[in-house]
C-alpha atoms as one frame of an Amber mdcrd trajectory, in Angstrom:
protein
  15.261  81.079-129.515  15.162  77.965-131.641  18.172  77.673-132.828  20.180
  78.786-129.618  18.554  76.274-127.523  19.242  73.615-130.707  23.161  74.712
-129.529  22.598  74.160-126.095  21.990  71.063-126.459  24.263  70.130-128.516
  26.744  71.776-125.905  25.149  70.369-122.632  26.883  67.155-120.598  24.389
  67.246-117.888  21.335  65.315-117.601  19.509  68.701-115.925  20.846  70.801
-118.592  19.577  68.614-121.175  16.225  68.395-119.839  15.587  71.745-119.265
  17.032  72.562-122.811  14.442  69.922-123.969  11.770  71.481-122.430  12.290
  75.194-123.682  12.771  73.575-127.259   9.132  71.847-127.130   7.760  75.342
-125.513   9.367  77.398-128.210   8.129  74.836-131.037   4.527  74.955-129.719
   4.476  78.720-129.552   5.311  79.020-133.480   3.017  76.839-134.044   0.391
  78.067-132.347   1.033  81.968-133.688   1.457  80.436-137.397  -2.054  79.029
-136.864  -3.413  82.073-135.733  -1.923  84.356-138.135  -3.151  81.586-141.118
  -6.712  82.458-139.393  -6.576  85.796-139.773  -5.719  85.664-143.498  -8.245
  83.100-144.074 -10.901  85.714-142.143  -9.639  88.374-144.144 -10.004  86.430
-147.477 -13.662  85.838-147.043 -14.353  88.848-145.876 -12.858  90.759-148.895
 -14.520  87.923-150.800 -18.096  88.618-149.626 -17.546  92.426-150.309 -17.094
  92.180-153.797 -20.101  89.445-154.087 -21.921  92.260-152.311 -20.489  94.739
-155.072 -21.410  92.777-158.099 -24.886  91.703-156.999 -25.587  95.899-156.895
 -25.817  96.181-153.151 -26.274  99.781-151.907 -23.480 101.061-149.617 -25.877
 103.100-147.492 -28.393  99.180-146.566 -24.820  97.635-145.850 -23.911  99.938
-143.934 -27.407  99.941-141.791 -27.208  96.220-142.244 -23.933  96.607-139.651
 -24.837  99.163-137.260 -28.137  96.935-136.427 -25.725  93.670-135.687 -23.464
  95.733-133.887 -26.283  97.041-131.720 -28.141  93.767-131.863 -25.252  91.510
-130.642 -22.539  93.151-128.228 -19.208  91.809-127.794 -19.360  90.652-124.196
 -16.212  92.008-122.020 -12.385  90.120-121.491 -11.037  89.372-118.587  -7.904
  87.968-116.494  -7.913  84.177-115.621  -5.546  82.658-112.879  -4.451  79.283
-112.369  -2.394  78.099-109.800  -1.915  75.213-107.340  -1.635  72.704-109.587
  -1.308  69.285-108.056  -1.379  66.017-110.416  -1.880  62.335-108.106   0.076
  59.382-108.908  -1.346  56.185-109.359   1.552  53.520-108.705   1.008  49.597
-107.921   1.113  48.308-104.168   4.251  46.259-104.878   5.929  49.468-106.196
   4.875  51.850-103.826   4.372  50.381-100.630   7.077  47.189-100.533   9.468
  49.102-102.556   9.751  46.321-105.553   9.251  46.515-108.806   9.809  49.735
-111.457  12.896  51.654-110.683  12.719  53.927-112.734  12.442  57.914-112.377
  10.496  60.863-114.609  10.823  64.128-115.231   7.364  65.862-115.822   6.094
  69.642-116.473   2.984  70.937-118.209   2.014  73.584-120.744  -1.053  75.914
-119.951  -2.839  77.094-123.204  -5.777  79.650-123.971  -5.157  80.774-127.369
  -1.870  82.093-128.614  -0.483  82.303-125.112   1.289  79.629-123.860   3.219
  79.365-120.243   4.838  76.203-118.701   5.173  75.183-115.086   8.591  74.498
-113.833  10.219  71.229-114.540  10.092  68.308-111.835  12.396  65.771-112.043
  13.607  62.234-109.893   9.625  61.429-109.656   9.843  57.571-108.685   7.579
  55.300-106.558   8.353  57.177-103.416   6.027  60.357-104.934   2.489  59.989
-104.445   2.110  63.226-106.446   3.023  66.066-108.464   3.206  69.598-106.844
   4.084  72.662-109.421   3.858  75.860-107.107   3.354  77.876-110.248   0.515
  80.948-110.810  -0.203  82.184-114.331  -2.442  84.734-115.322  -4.014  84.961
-118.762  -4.214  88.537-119.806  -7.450  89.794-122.034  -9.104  86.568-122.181
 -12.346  86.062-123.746 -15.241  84.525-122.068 -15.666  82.068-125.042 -11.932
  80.662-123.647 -10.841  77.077-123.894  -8.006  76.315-121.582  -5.740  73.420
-122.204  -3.860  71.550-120.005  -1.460  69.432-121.186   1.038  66.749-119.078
   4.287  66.317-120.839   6.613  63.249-119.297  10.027  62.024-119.997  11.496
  58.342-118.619  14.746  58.962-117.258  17.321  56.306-117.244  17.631  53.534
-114.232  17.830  54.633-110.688  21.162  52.561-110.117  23.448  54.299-112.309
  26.283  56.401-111.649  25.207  59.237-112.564  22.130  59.681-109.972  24.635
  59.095-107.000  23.878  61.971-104.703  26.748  64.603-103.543  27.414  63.413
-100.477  28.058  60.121-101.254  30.205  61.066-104.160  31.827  62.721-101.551
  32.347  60.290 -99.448  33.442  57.747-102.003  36.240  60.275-103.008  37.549
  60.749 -99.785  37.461  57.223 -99.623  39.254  56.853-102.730  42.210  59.498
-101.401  43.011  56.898 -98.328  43.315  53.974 -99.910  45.620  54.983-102.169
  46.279  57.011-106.385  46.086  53.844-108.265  42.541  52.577-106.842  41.329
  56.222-106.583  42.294  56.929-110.282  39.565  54.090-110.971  36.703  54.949
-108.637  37.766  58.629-110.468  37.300  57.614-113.624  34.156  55.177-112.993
  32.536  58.814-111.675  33.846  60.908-114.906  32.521  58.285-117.090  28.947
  57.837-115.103  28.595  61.834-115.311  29.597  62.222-118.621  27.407  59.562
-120.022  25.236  61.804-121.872  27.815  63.643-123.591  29.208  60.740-125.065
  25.584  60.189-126.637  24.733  64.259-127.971  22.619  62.720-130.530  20.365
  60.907-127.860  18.493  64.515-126.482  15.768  63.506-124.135  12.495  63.668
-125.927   9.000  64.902-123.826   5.730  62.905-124.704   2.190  63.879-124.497
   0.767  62.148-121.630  -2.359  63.165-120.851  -4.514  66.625-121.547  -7.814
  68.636-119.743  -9.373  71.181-121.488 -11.349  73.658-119.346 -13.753  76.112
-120.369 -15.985  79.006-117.984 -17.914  76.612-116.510 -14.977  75.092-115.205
 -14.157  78.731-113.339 -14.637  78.236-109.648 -12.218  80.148-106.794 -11.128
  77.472-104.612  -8.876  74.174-105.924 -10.942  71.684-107.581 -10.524  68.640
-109.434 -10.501  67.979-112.826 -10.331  64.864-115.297  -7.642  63.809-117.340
  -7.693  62.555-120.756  -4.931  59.920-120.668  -3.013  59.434-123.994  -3.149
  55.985-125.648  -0.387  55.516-128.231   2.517  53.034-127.918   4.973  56.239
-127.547   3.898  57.947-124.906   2.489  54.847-122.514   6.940  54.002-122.531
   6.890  57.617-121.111   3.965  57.638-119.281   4.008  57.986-115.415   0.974
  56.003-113.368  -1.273  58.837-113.388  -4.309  58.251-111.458  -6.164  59.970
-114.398  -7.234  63.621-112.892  -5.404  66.542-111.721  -6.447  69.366-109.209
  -5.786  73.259-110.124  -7.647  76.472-108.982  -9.064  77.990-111.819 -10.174
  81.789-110.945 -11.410  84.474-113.310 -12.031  88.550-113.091 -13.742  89.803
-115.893 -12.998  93.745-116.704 -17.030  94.226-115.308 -16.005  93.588-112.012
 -12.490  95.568-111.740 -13.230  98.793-112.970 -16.338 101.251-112.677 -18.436
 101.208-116.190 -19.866 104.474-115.503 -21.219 107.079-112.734 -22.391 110.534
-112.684 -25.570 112.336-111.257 -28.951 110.664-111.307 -32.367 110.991-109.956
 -34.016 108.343-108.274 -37.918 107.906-107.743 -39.092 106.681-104.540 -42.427
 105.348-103.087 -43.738 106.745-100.125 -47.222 105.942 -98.720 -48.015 104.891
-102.305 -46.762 108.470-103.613 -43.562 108.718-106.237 -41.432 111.366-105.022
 -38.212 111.750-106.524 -34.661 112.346-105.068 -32.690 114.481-106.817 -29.012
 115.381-107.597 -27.547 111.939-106.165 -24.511 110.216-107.448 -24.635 107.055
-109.016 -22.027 104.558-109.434 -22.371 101.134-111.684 -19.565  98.690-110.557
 -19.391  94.772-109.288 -22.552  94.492-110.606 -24.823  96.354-108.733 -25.873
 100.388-109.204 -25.309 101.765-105.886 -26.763 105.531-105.091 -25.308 107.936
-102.618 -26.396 111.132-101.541 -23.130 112.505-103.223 -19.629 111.860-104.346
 -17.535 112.616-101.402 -19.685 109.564 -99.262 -18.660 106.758-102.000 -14.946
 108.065-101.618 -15.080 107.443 -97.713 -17.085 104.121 -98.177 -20.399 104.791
 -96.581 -23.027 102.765 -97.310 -25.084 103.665-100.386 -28.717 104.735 -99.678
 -30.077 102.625-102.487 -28.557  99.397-104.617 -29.864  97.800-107.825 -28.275
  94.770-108.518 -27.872  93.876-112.271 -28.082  90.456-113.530 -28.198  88.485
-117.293 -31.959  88.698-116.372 -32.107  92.232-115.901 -34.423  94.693-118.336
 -34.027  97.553-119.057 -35.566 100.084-121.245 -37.247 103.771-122.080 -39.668
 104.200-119.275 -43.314 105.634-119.812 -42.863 107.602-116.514 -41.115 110.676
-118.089 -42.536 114.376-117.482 -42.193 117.443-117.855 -39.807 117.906-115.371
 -37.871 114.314-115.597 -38.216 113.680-119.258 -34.934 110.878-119.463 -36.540
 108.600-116.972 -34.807 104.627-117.131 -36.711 101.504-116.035 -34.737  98.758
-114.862 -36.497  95.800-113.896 -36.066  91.425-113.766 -37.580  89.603-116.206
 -39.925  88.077-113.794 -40.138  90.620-110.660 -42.534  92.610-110.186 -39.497
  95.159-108.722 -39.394  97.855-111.360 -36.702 100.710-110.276 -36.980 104.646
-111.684 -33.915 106.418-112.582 -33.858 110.420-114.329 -30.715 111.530-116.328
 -29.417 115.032-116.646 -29.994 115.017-120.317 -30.245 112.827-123.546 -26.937
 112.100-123.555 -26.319 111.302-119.882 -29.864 108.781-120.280 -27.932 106.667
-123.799 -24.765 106.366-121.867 -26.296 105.218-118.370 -28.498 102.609-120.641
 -25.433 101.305-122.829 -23.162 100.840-119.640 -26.105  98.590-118.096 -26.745
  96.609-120.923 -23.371  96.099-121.611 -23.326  95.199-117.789 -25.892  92.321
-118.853 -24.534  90.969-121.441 -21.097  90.605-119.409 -22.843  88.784-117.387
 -24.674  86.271-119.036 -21.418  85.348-120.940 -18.945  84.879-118.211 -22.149
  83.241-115.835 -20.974  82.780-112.163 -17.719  83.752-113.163 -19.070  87.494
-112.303 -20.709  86.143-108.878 -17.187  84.962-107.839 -14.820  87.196-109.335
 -11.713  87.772-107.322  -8.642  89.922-107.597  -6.042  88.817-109.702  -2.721
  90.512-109.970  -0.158  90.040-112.532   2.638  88.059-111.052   5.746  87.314
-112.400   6.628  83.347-113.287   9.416  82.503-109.794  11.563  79.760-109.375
  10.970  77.137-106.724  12.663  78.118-103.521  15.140  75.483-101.823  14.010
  76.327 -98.441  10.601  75.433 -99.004   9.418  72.656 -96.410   7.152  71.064
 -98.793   8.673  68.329-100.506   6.832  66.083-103.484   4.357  64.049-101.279
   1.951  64.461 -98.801   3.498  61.958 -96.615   6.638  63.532 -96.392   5.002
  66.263 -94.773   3.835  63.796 -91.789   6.216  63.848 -88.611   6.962  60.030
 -87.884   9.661  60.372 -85.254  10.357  63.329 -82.829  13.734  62.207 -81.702
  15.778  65.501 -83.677  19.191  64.446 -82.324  18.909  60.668 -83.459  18.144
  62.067 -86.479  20.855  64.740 -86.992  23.649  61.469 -86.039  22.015  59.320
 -88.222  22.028  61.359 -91.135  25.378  60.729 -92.385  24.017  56.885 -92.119
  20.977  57.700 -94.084  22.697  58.050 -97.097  23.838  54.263 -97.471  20.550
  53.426 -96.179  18.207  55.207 -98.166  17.312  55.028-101.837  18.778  56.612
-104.464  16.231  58.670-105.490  15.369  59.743-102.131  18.722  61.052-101.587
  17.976  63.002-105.152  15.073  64.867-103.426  15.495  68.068-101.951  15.398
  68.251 -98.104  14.198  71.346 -95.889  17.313  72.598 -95.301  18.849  72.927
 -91.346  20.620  75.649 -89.764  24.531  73.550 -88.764  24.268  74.676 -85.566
  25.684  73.016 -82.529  24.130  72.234 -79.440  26.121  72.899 -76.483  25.456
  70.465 -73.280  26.387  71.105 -69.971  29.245  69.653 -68.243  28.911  67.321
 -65.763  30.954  68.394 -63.193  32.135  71.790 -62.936  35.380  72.934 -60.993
  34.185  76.391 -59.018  36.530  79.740 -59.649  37.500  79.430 -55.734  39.066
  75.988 -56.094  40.903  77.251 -59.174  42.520  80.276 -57.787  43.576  78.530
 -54.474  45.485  75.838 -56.692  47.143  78.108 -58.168  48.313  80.145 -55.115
  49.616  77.116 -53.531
C-alpha cells in the first residue's frame, strides 16, 4: 500500500490527486506504526512473562500453589465485557478574524483538512475537505465509524490533520465554468490570442507536475483524546488540544479550539441475552413466602425479567416480575434453601433493604445463573452509564459524500436570504465573475435544468385560424 501510493504520487498532476494520495500515505504510515507498536508489546509481555516463570521455577515454586494462585485471580478479578463504539457527526468550528471573515480582507488562502480516529490498533479517517477559506465558519465530515470489540478501558484519539494550499488567485483554482467561458472566449477572438490564454491554462493546471518533488505534506494540528466518560448518545462538545510548534501553526487553520462529535457505545451486556432458563421465584404474600414455580427467566439489558413461560417473552408481554442489576448489586448463596428448593440465589443492593429469592433446577443451573449476574455487575461498573444509555449500533460501511447533498460547509449557507428563484437562475451565469474564487470551488445543491414555460400573451383562437385559411 506504501509503496503504490509512493507511485501515485509521483504519477499525479492534479492538486486533488495529490492530496488525497497524501492523505492515504500518512494513514498507511500511522497504521504500521501503530501495529509495530503493538506487536513490540506483545513480545515485551511475553518476555516477562516467560521471565517470571522460570524465577518461579528456580525459587522451587510448586506447580499445583501456582496454579491455585491463578484460578483465585481469575475468579477474583473478571475481565469486564467489549463492546462497539460509534462516532459520527463530527463538526469542527472555525475561528477566523472579523476583517477576514466578515469584510472579506485579509488571508486568502485555502486548506484542506481531514482527521484520523484512533482506539488502539484501529485506525479510520474521515473524508478529505478541501477549498476551506474565510467564507467556512466550520468543518462538517458526514462520516460514522464503528469500533469493533472495544474495551471499556478505551482511549479514543482524535486527531486534526491540515494542509495550506497555495493562493486563492491562481490559475489553477479557476472554476469550470469560467474556464469555460474564457475558452470560448479565446475561440472568437481569434488562434493566435487563444493559443496564449491556452497555454496560460495548461501551465496553471499543470503547475504541480512541474514540481513532483514538492508532495503536499499534512501537519498535526490539534488532538482530543476521549475516554468512557466521554460516552454520551447525543452530539456533544469536546476540547481541543491545539498544537504549538512553528510547523504546524504555517498549516494551521483558525480553529476555535473544540470540536463537536457524538460519541455512542453498546457494550456486548446490552445486545445479547447472558443467560435464561427455568427459575423459581419466592414471593411475599400477607407476610407468607410462597414460591412460584417453573417460570422462565431471562437476564438481558440489565435487568432479570420473569415470565410465566417462554412462549410470553417471544410475543413481548410484559414480564410478571423484573430485577434490575446494577455495579451495586449483591449477590450471593442464600440461607433460605430447603428441602425442597435447596439452590436458592439472593440478589440484593448494597444498601436496600430489597432482597429478591430465586431457586435453580440444580447445582449447575444455580453456578451458571450466579456467574452470568456477576459478570452482569462487573460489566457494569466498568463501562458506567455507558450501559444506562446503550444504543444500537450497526456496522456501516465508510460512503462517500454525495453531490446532491443540500448541506454545504457552513451554517449560513443553509439560511435562505432571497426568495426571488428566477433572479437567481439569470444571474447565475453573472455570479461567477462576481463571486470569489473559492466560492465558486464549493459545491452547490445541484438544480434540475428545467424550463419554465409562460403563457402567451395573446392567443389567436382555432376559429380565427381556420377561417383565414378558408378565405
Amino acid at each position: 500500500m506504501r509503496e503504490g501510493t509512493r507511485k501515485l504520487l509521483a504519477a499525479c498532476n492534479r492538486e486533488l490527486h495529490l492530496l488525497e494520495a497524501a492523505k492515504a500515505l500518512l494513514v498507511s504510515n500511522t497504521r504500521v506504526l501503530a501495529y509495530m507498536s503493538e506487536l513490540q508489546r506483545r513480545k515485551t509481555a511475553q518476555y516477562v512473562q516467560e521471565k517470571n516463570k522460570k524465577k518461579g521455577s528456580s525459587r522451587g515454586v510448586s506447580a499445583s500453589s501456582g496454579s491455585s494462585e491463578g484460578s483465585g485471580s481469575e475468579c477474583g478479578s473478571r475481565p469486564a465485557c467489549k463492546g462497539k463504539i460509534a462516532v459520527s457527526d463530527i463538526r469542527i468550528p472555525l475561528f477566523w478574524k472579523d476583517v477576514d471573515h466578515i469584510k472579506n480582507r485579509g488571508d486568502h488562502h485555502r486548506y484542506a483538512i481531514f482527521c484520523l480516529l484512533k482506539i488502539g490498533t484501529e485506525i479510520n479517517s474521515t473524508q478529505l475537505v478541501t477549498n476551506v477559506d474565510r467564507t467556512a465558519t466550520d468543518v462538517t465530515f458526514e462520516d460514522s465509524f464503528v469500533f469493533e470489540n472495544v474495551s471499556p478501558d478505551f482511549q479514543f484519539t482524535f486527531e486534526v490533520y491540515s494542509y495550506n494550499l497555495h493562493d486563492d488567485m491562481t490559475m489553477a483554482s479557476t472554476p469550470q465554468k469560467l474556464r469555460r467561458k474564457i475558452n470560448s472566449f479565446s475561440n472568437s477572438v481569434g488562434k493566435t490570442v487563444g493559443r496564449k490564454l491556452q497555454g496560460s491554462l495548461s501551465t496553471g493546471s499543470s503547475e504541480e507536475s512541474a514540481n513532483p518533488e514538492e508532495t503536499p505534506r499534512f501537519r498535526l494540528v490539534a488532538q482530543a483524546n476521549l475516554t468512557v466518560d466521554d460516552i454520551n448518545p447525543v452530539t456533544k462538545t469536546h476540547d481541543l488540544s491545539l498544537e504549538t510548534d512553528d510547523t504546524a501553526r504555517s498549516h494551521c487553520l483558525p480553529l476555535f479550539g473544540n470540536f463537536c462529535c457524538r460519541l455512542a457505545a453498546q457494550p456486548s451486556c446490552m445486545a445479547q441475552i447472558l443467560c435464561q432458563g427455568i427459575l423459581h421465584l419466592q414471593e411475599n404474600q400477607a407476610g407468607l413466602a410462597n414460591w412460584r414455580r417453573n417460570l422462565w427467566g431471562v437476564l438481558r439489558d440489565g435487568h432479570l425479567k420473569v415470565w410465566d413461560k417462554a412462549e410470553d417473552m417471544s410475543i413481548n408481554a410484559d414480564p410478571i416480575h423484573t430485577i434490575p442489576v446494577s455495579k451495586d448489586t449483591v449477590v450471593s448463596l442464600s440461607t433460605e434453601s430447603s428441602a425442597t428448593n435447596p439452590h436458592v440465589l439472593e440478589v440484593s443492593r448494597q444498601e436496600g433493604e430489597e432482597r429478591h429469592h430465586l431457586a435453580a433446577e440444580s447445582q449447575g443451573e444455580l453456578e451458571r445463573w450466579r456467574s452470568s449476574l456477576e459478570q452482569l455487575i462487573v460489566d457494569q461498573g466498568a463501562w458506567l452509564d455507558a450501559c444506562h444509555t446503550s444504543v444500537d449500533i450497526l456496522a456501516t460501511e465508510p460512503r462517500r459524500p454525495s453531490m446532491d447533498s443540500d448541506r454545504t460547509g457552513s451554517l449560513y449557507d443553509e439560511m435562505s436570504i432571497s426568495t426571488d428563484l428566477t433572479s437567481q437562475d439569470e444571474s447565475d451565469d453573472e455570479s461567477v465573475f462576481t463571486d470569489s474564487p473559492a466560492m465558486n470551488l464549493r459545491p452547490r445543491p445541484l438544480v434540475a435544468n428545467t424550463k419554465t414555460f409562460k403563457k402567451p400573451i395573446f392567443t389567436i383562437p382555432k376559429i380565427l385560424v381556420r377561417r383565414e385559411t378558408n378565405v
